[in-house]
C-alpha positions in Angstrom: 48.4 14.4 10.6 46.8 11.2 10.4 43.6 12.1 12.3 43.2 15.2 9.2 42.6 12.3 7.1 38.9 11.8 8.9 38.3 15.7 8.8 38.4 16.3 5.1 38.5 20.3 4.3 36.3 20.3 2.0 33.1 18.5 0.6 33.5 16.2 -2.5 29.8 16.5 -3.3 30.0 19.7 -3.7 32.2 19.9 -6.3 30.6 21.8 -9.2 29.6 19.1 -12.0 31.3 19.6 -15.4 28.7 17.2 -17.1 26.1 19.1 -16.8 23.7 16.5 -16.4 20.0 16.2 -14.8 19.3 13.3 -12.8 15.9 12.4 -12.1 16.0 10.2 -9.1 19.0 9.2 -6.7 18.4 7.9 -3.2 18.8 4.7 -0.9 16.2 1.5 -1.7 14.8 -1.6 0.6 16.2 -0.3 3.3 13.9 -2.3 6.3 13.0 -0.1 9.5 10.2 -0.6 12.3 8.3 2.3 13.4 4.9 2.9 15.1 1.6 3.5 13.2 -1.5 5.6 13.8 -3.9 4.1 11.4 -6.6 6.8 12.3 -8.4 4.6 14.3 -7.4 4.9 17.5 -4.9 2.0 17.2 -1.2 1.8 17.0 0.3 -1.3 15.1 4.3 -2.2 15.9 5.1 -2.4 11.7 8.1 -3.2 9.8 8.7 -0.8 6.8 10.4 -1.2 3.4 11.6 1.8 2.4 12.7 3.9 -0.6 13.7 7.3 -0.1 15.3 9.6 -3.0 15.1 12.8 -4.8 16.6 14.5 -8.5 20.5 16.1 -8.7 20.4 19.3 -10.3 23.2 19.2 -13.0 25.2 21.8 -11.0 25.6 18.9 -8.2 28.2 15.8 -8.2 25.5 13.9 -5.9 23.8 13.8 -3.1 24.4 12.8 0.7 22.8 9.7 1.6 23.7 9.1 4.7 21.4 12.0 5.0 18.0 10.1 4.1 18.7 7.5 7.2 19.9 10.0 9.2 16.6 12.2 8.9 14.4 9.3 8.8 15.4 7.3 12.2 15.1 10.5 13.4 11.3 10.9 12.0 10.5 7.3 13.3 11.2 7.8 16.9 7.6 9.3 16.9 4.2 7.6 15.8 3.7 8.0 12.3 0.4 8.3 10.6 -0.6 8.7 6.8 -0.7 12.6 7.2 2.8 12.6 8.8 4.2 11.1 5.7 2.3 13.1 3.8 4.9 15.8 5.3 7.8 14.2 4.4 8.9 15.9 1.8 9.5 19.2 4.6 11.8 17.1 6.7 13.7 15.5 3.6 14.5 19.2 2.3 17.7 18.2 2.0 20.3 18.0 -1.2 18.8 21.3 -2.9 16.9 19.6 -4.9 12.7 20.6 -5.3 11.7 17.2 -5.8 11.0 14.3 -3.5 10.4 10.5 -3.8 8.6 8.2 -1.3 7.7 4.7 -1.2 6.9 2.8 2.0 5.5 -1.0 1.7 4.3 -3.1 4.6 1.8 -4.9 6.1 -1.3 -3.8 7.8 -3.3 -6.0 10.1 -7.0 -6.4 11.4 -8.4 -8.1 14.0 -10.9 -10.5 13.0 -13.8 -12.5 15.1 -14.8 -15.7 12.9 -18.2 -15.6 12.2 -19.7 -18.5 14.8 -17.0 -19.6 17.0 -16.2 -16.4 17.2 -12.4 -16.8 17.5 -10.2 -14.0 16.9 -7.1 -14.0 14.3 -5.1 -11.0 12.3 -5.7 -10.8 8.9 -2.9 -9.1 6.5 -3.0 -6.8 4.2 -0.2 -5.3 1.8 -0.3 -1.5 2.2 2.6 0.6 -0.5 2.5 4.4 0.1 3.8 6.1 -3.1 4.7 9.8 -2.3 6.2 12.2 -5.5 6.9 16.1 -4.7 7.7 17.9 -7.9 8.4 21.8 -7.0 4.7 23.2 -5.9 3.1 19.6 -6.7 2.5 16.8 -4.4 0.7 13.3 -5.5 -0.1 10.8 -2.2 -1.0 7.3 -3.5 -2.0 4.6 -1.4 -2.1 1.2 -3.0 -4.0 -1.4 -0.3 -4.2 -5.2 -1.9 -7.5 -7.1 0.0 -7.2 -10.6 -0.4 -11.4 -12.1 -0.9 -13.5 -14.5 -2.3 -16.0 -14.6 -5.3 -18.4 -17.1 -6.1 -19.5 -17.6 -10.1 -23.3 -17.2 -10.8 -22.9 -18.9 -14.0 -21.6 -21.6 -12.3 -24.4 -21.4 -9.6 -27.0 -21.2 -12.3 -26.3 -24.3 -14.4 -25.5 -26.4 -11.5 -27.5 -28.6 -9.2 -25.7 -28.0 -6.6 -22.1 -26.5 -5.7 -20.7 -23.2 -7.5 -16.8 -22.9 -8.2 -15.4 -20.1 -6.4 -11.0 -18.6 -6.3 -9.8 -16.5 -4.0 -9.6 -13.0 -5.4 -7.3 -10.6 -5.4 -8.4 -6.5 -5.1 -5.5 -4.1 -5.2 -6.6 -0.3 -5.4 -4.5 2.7 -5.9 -6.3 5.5 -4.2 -5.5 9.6 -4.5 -4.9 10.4 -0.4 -6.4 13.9 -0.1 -8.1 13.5 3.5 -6.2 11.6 6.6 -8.4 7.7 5.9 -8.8 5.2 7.7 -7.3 2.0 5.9 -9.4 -0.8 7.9 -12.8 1.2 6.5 -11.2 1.1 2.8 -11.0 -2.5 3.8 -14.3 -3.0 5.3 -16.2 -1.5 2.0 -14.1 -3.7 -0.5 -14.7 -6.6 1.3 -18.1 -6.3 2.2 -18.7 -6.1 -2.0 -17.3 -9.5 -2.5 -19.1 -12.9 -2.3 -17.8 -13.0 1.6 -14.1 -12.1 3.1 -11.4 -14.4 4.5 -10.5 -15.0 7.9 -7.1 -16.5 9.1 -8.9 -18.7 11.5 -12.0 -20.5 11.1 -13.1 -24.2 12.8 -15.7 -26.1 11.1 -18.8 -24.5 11.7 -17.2 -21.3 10.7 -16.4 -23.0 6.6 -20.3 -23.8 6.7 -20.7 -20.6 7.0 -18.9 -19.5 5.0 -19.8 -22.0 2.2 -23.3 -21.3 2.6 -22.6 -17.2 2.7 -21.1 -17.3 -0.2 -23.2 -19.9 -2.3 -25.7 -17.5 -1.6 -24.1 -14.0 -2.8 -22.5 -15.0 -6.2 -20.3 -12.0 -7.7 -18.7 -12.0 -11.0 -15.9 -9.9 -11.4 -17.9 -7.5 -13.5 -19.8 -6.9 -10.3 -17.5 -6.5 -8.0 -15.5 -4.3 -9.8 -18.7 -2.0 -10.3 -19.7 -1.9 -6.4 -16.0 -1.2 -5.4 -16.5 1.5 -8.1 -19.5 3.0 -6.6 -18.2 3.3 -3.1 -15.0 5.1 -4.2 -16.6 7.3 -6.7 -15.9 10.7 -4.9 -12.0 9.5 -5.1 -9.3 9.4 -7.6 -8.3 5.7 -8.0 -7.5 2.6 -9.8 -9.1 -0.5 -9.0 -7.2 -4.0 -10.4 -9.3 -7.0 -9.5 -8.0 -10.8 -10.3 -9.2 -13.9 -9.4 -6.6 -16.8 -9.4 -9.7 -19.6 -11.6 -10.3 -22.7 -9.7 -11.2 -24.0 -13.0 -8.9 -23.1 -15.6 -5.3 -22.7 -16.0 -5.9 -19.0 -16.3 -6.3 -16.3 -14.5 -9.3 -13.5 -14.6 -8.9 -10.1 -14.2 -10.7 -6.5 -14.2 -9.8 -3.0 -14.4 -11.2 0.4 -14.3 -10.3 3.8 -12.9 -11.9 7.1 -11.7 -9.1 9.9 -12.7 
């Protein structure tokens, strides 16, 4: 008699729901869980995932199970996992009788970087959020990548004798996934635009470098927003650009968008 009380008959949740109501997204939030990424390159990276995982309750049903989404999802992350494997994820997560889905997966990405004269190697990081929404027949794959660079002011440059201010810069982009990418390429092409990228790592001769590389390829944020434009033109995406002034108590910032 007392063991029936782990064995219930019947199932709570599916009780038929008197209220009647819709209920546009229920599910489980921050939940943290390593797994194994592909990033299309031919390397895997060991990454910690924060994850959000939900879908709608039709108004027939009391709730859902979600003990369910952890269930399916340890499950899913005992393999490698790539961007077009998530992409999927909606067709394990049929689950709940519901015909919507709701992904969102943040972590960090790294990049092995070679400074540019010592030639010393150090990750860089880079904050990656996957956004996946399945709503009956249509499917929307976002990837939001945030690069962190560096811009150097031609005004500045201009009217100066010597020296230039220049901020670290902030470009976040929100980019339509139709093909299986290759995130450090979206990196390369960003950075590349800016007045030079960071490194973790760098000894002396390295920041002369740097200095000079940069003195010498001044970017407002006008123009970098237009070159990041013009590489990602054949994509759907947002592009938010700020740089953090080293001169002001304010902030800059730029946005555009190709939808």
């Amino acid at each position: 008699m007392y063991s029936d009380l782990f064995f219930i008959k019947y199932n709570i949740l599916n009780i038929i729901n008197i209220n009647k109501i819709f209920i546009n997204k229920v599910g489980i939030k921050n939940y943290y869980q390593p797994f194994i990424f592909d990033d299309n390159s031919g390397k895997l990276q060991r990454i910690l995932g924060l994850w959000n995982i939900g879908n709608s309750v039709q108004t027939y049903k009391r709730g859902v199970h979600m003990s369910r989404f952890l269930y399916i999802l340890n499950k899913i992350l005992n393999k490698i996992i790539s961007l077009k494997i998530i992409f999927k994820f909606y067709k394990f997560f049929n689950i709940n009788y519901s015909n919507d889905f709701f992904l969102q997966l943040s972590f960090m990405y790294f990049i092995k970087k070679i400074s540019p004269i010592s030639l010393n190697f150090s990750l860089m990081n880079y904050k990656i959020t996957l956004f996946l929404k399945k709503n009956n027949i249509f499917k929307n794959f976002l990837l939001k990548l945030t690069i962190p660079i560096n811009t150097l002011c031609p005004c500045s440059k201009s009217i100066s004798l010597y020296n230039a201010h220049n901020q670290r810069s902030y470009a976040s982009i929100f980019i339509l996934l139709k093909n299986n990418l290759k995130i450090c390429e979206l990196v390369y092409y960003i950075e590349k635009q800016a007045s030079i990228s960071l490194w973790s790592f760098l000894k002396r001769i390295d920041e002369k470098y740097f200095t000079e590389y940069s003195y010498n390829n001044p970017k407002f944020i006008e123009d970098l927003t237009r070159n990041i434009y013009n590489k990602f033109k054949k994509f759907k995406f947002f592009l938010k650009l700020e740089n953090l002034e080293s001169i002001h108590n304010h902030n800059v910032y730029s946005f555009c968008k190709n939808f």
